[in-house]
C-alpha positions in Angstrom: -6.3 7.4 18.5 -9.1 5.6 16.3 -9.6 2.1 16.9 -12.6 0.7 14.8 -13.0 -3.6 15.3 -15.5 -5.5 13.7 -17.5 -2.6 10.9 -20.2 -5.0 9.4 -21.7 -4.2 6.0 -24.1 -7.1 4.8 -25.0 -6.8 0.7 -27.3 -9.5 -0.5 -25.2 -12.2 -0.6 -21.8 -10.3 0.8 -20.8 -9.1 4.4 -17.4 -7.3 5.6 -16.0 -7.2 8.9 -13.6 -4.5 8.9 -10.8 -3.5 11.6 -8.7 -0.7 11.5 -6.7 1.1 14.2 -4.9 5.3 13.7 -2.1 5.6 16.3 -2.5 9.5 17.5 -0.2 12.2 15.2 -0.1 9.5 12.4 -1.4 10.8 9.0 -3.6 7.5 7.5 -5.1 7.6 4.2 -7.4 4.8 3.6 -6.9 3.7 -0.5 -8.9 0.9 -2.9 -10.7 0.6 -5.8 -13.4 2.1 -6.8 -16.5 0.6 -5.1 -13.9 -1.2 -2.8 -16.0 0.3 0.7 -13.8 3.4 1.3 -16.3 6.0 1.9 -19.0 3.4 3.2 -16.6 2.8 5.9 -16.4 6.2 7.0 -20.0 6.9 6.8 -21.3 3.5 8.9 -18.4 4.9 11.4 -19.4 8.5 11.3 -22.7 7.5 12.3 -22.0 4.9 14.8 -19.8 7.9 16.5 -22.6 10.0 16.6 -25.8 7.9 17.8 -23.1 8.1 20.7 
């Protein structure tokens, strides 16, 4: 399982709190527009994980 709760990005005058949660043996694709935060999600979560 991947539970993620409260991802904050700050931009100038712009922040996103983001929460997701991936039930084990689910197959989750995460879809948006371009410049909508997709990969920036997985990179602020990637390394979150790994300071550890």
């Amino acid at each position: 399982m991947l539970k993620i709760e409260h991802l904050k990005k700050h931009y100038n005058n712009f922040s996103l709190d983001c929460s997701l949660e991936v039930k084990s043996g689910c197959i989750t694709g995460l879809i948006g527009q371009n410049g909508s935060g997709k990969s920036t999600t997985f990179k602020a979560h990637t390394k979150l994980y790994c300071k550890g």
